[in-house]
N, C-alpha and C positions, 0 to 999 in steps of 0.2 A: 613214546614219550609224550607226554601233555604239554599242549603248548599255550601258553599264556600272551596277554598283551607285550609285557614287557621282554618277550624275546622276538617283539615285532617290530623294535625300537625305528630299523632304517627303514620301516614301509610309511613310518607317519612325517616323514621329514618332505613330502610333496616332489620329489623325484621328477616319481612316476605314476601318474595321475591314479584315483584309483577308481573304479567301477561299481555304480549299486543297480542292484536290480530293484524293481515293484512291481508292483500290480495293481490294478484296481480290484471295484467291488467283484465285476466280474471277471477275476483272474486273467485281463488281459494286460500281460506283461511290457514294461516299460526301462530303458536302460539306459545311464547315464553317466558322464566321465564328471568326477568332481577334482575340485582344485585341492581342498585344503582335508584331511582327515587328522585328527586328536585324539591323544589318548587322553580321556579325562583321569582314569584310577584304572583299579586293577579289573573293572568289569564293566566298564564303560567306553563308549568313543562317541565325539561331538562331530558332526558334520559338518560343512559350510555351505549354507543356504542364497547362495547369490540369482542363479539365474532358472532354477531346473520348479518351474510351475507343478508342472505335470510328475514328478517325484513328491513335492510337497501334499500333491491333493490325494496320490495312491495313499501316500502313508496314513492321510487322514480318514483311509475310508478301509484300509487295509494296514494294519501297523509293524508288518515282518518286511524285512527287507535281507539281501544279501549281500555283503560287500568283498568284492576282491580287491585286495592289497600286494603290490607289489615290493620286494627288499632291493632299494635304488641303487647296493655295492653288488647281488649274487645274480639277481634276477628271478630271485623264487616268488612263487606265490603262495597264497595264504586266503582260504575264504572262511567269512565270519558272518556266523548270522546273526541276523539283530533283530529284539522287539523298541517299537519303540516306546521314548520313557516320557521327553518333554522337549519343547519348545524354550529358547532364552532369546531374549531381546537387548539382555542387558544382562551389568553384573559385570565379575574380574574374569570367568571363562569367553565369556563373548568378546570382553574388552579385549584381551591376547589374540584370540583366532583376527577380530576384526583390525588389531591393529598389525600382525603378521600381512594377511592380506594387502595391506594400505601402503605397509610399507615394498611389499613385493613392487607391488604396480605402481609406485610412484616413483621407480628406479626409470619407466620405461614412460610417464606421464601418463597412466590411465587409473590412478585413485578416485578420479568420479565416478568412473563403468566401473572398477572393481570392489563395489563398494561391497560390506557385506550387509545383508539385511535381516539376516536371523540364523542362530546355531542350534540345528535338531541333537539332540544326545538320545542316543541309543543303547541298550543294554546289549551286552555281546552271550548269546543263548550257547553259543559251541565254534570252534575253531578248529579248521579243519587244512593240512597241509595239502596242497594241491600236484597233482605229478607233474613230473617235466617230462618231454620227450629228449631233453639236453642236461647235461649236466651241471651242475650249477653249485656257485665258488663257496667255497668253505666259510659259513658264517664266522668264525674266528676270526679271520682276516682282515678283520676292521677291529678287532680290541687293541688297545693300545694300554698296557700297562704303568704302574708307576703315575699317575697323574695324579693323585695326594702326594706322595715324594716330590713330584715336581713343584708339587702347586706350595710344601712348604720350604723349598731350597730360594723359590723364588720370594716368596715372605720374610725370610731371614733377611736377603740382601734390601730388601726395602724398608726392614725396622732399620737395617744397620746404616742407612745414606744419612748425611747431618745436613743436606741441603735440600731443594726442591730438586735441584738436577739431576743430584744423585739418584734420588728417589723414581724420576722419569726414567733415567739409564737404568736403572734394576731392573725395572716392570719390564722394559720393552726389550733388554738386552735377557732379561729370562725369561719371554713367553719366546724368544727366536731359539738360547741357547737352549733351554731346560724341556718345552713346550711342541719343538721344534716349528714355531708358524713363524714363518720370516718378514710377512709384511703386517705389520700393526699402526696404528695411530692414537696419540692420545690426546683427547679434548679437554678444556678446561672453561668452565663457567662462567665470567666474570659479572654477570648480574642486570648492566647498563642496557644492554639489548637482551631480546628472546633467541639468541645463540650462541654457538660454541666455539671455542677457537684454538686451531690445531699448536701445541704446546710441547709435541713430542710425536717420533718419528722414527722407524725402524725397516729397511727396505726397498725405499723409495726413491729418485732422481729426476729431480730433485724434492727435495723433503717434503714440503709443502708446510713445514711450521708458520703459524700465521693464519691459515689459511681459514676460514670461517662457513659453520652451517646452521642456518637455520631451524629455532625448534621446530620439528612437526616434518622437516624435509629428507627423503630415504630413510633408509635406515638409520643411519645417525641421530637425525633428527626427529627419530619416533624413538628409540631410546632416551636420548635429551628429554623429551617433551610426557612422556609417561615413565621412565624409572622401572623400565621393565628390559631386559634383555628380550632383543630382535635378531632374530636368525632365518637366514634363506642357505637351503643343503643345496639348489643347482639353479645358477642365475641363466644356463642354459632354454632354463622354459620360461622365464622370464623376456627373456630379450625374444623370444620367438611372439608374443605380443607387439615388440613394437625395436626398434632400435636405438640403443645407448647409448645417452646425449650427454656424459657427464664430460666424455675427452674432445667434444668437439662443441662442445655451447657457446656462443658468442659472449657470456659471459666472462671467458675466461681470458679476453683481450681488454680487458676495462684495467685501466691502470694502474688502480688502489686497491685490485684485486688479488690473491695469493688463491694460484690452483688448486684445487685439491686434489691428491695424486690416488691414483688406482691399480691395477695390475687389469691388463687389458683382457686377459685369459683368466677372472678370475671364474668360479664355480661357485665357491660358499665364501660366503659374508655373514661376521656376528658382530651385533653391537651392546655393549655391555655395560649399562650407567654405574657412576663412581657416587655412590650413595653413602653421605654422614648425619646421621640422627634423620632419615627419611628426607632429607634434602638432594638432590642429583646436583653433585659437586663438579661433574665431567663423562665425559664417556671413553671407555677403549672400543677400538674397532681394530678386527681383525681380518684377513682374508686370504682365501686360497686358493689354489690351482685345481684341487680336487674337488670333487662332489663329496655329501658328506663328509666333510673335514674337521666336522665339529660333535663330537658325542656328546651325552650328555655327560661324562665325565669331563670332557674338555670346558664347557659349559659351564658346570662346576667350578674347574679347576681357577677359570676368568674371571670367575662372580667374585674366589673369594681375593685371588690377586689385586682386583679392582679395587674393593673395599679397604684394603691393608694398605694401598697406593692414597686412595683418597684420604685415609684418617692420617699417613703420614706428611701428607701433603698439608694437611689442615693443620699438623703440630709444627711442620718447618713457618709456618705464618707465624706462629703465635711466637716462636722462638728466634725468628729474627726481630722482634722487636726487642731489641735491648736498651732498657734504662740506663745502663751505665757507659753506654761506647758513648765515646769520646767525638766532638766534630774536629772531624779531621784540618790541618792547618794547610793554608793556601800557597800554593808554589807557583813559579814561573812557569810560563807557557813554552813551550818546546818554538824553537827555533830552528828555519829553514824548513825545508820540506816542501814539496808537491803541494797546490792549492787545491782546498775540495770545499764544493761547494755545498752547503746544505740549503733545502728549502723548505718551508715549514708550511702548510697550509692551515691555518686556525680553524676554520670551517667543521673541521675533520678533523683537524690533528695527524695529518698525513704528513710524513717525509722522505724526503727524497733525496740520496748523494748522491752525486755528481748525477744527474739529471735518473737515478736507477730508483722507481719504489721501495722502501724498507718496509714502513711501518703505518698504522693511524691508530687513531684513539689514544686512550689511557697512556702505553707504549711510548706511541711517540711526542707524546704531551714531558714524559721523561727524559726520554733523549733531547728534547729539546731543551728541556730547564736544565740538565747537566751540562750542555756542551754551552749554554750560556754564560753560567757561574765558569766556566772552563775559560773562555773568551774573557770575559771582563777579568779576573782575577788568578786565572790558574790553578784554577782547582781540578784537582784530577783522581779523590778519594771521597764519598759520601758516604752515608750509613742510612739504611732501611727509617732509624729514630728522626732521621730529619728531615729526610721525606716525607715519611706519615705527619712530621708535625706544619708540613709548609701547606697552606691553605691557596698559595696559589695554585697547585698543581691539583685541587678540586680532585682528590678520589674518595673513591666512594666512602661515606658514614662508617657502612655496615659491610666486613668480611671485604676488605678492600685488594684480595689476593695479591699483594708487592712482589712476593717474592717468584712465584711465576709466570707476573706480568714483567718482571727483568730478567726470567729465566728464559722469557720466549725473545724479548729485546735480544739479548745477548747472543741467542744463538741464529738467529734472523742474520745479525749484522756479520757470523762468523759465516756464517753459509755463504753469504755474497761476495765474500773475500775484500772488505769495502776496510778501507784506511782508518777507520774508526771501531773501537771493541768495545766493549766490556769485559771485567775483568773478576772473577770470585776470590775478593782478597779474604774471605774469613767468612763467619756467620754475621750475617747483618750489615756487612759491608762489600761495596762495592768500589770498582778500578775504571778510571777511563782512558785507554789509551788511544791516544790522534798522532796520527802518521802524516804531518804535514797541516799545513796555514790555513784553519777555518774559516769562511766565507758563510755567515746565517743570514737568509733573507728570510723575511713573513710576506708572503702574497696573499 
C-alpha cells in the first residue's frame, strides 16, 4: 500500500523527536534530532530551523536529506526523503511553527533559547515504511469516531441557551459529555487590559473562574494573542527542558489573584480562540491525561464549538439589553442576620467579604454599586438597561461584555459559598440576595 503524508498524522505532533540526515559536499554525513516537523500539504513538510548549523550549511551545499519519523501512539517508523524546496523567514507557515514552539517553551520559561529562526520546506521524493524487530499497535487505535455528530449535538445545545451561562454550560458540559475531554476552561476578552479571564470551567478544584492570562503567555495566551489554535501532543518533553512552574509560582499567593488550575499529569494541551468577524472574543482550552489527545478531527470538532459559543455569546449581549424592562421598585432591606463585611479597594476595584478575595475590576466595580443601592434603599432587583445606562460604573464605550462580566460575578461569589448571590431572574435582569447586615467600607 502507498503511504502518504497524511497517514503520518501522529509522527508530526512532536512526540517523538524526529531524525534528519545530510551530508555535505563531500558526502560526509551529518545527523540531527529536530523539535518540531509539519506537514505543510500533501507533498511537503517544513522543518524547524533553530539550533542545527551544520544541517543548515549541508543542505545548502547538498539539498537531499533523509528524514525518520516516529508514530507517538504505535511506535512505527517511517523514512521520508527530501529534496529541498525553500527557506521561510516569515509568513502565516513560519508564524504557526514559530509560535507552536514559543508557546511549548514558555510553559517551562525558555521562549528566548527556543526561539525559532527560520523554517526549511522540503519536498518529500518517496516514503518508505521502516521494519520493526517489535510489533507495533494497530494504527486504528487512535480513530475516534463520530466527532461531526459530536461537534453538531454540542452546537444545537448552544444555539438553544437564552443566557451567557447557558451557553458556557453547553460548550463545556458537551466537550466533557459528547467529546469525552473532562478538563476545559473558557476565557473571555474584556478589552481593558491585554488579557483573558477565566469565565467558565469544567474539571477542576477548585474552578479557577476569575482567574486571568496574559496575551502572549503559554498557550492560552499565544492563542489569545494570534487567533490561531495552539496545541502540544506531550508536555512530557516539554518539562524534560526545564520544570513546571505554573502550580508552584509565587504568584499564586498574591491576594487579588485567582489560580489558574491545571491537571498536574497532564500530556496534551489545546488552545482554541473564540473568534467573531476575525476579532478573538476568548479562548477554550482543553487538556488531558493522554499523549496525543487531540486529532485533527478533535481540532476540528473545537474550532467549530468555539465559534458557535462565541457568536452566541456575542447575541446573549446584544439581547440583554432590553428597551422595555422596566426599573425594578425598591424594597426593604432584609432584617437580622449575620454581619458581613465588604471591603471595596477603588484602586482596583477589588473586593473582599468577610476579609476572602471575590473579585476586581469591571466585576467588582458592580457588585459594589449593587450592594450600595441595596444598603441605601433596598434594592435587591436591577436590569442589564440600567446598568449600561449609569455612567458612574464607567464600562467600557465599545462591546462592554455585561452579561459575562455578571456571569463570572455570580458564579465567583457561588463557588465561595459567601452570604451574598447573584441571582438569574430573567433575560436582562438580575437578583441580589444578602444573607445578613451589610458592613461596605472603601479603603
Amino acid at each position: 500500500m502507498t503511504m502518504t503524508l497524511r497517514d503520518l498524522e501522529a509522527c508530526f505532533e512532536g512526540v517523538i523527536p524526529s531524525i534528519i540526515a545530510t551530508a555535505d559536499a563531500e558526502g560526509v554525513p551529518n545527523i540531527s534530532y529536530l523539535s518540531h516537523v509539519s506537514m505543510v500539504d500533501d507533498q511537503h513538510v517544513a522543518l524547524s530551523n533553530q539550533f542545527f548549523a551544520k544541517t543548515a550549511a549541508n543542505i545548502r551545499l547538498n539539498p537531499k536529506a533523509t528524514l525518520v519519523v516516529v508514530d507517538g501512539l504505535t511506535g512505527a517508523q517511517s523514512r521520508l526523503h527530501l529534496a529541498f524546496a525553500y527557506t521561510l523567514e516569515e509568513g502565516a507557515l513560519f508564524d504557526r511553527l514559530a509560535q507552536e514552539v514559543a508557546a511549548g517553551s514558555a510553559q517551562v520559561g525558555l521562549s528566548d533559547v527556543m526561539r525559532l529562526r527560520c523554517v526549511d520546506v522540503f519536498r518529500v521524493v518517496a516514503i518508505e515504511a521502516v521494519p520493526s524487530p517489535v510489533e507495533v499497535a494497530a494504527a486504528s487505535a487512535r480513530m475516534r469516531p463520530d466527532r461531526l455528530a459530536a461537534a453538531e449535538r454540542i452546537v444545537a445545545a448552544i444555539a438553544a441557551a437564552t443566557d451567557a451561562g447557558g451557553v458556557v454550560d453547553a460548550l463545556l458540559g458537551g466537550i466533557a459529555g459528547h467529546l469525552g475531554f473532562d478538563h476545559a476552561l473558557l476565557f473571555q476578552s474584556y478589552g481593558e487590559k491585554a488579557q483573558i479571564t477565566a469565565i467558565g470551567s469544567t474539571g477542576y478544584v477548585p474552578s479557577g473562574i476569575g482567574a486571568e492570562v496574559p496575551f502572549g503567555e503559554g498557550l492560552i495566551g499565544s492563542a489569545a494573542a494570534s487567533g490561531r489554535v495552539v496545541k502540544v501532543s506531550d508536555m512530557s518533553r516539554i518539562r524534560r527542558f526545564g520544570s513546571a512552574v505554573r502550580h508552584s509560582s509565587p504568584d499564586e499567593n498574591r491576594t487579588r489573584e485567582i489560580v489558574l488550575p491545571g491537571m498536574a499529569d497532564a500530556m496534551s494541551q489545546i488552545a482554541v480562540p473564540l473568534v467573531v468577524q476575525g476579532h478573538v472574543e476568548g479562548v477554550l482550552f482543553v487538556e488531558s491525561g493522554r499523549r496525543l489527545a487531540f486529532t485533527r478531527e478533535d481540532e476540528a470538532a473545537l474550532s467549530i464549538v468555539a465559534r458557535q459559543a462565541a457568536v452566541s455569546l456575542a447575541l446573549c449581549e446584544r439581547m440583554s439589553f432590553d428597551p422595555e424592562a422596566a426599573f425594578p421598585a425598591d424594597a426593604a432591606p432584609a432584617a437580622g442576620g449575620s454581619r458581613i463585611d465588604v471591603a471595596h479597594h477603588p484602586f482596583d476595584d477589588s473586593v473582599f467579604i468577610n476579609g476572602d478575595y471575590v473579585i476586581k475590576g469591571v466585576a467588582g466595580r458592580l457588585l459594589v454599586h449593587m450592594l450600595g443601592q441595596y444598603i441605601d434603599g433596598g434594592r435587591r432587583e436591577f436590569t442589564n438597561r440600567e446598568i449600561r445606562l449609569d455612567t458612574s460604573l464607567r464600562l467600557p464605550d465599545y462591546k462592554d461584555n455585561l452579561e459575562t462580566r455578571l456571569l463570572l460575578l455570580r458564579r465567583r461569589l457561588e463557588e465561595k459559598h459567601l452570604p451574598i448571590r447573584l441571582l438569574q431572574l430573567g433575560r436582562g435582569k438580575i437578583g441580589l440576595a444578602v444573607e445578613g447586615e451589610v458592613r461596605l467600607t472603601r479603603r
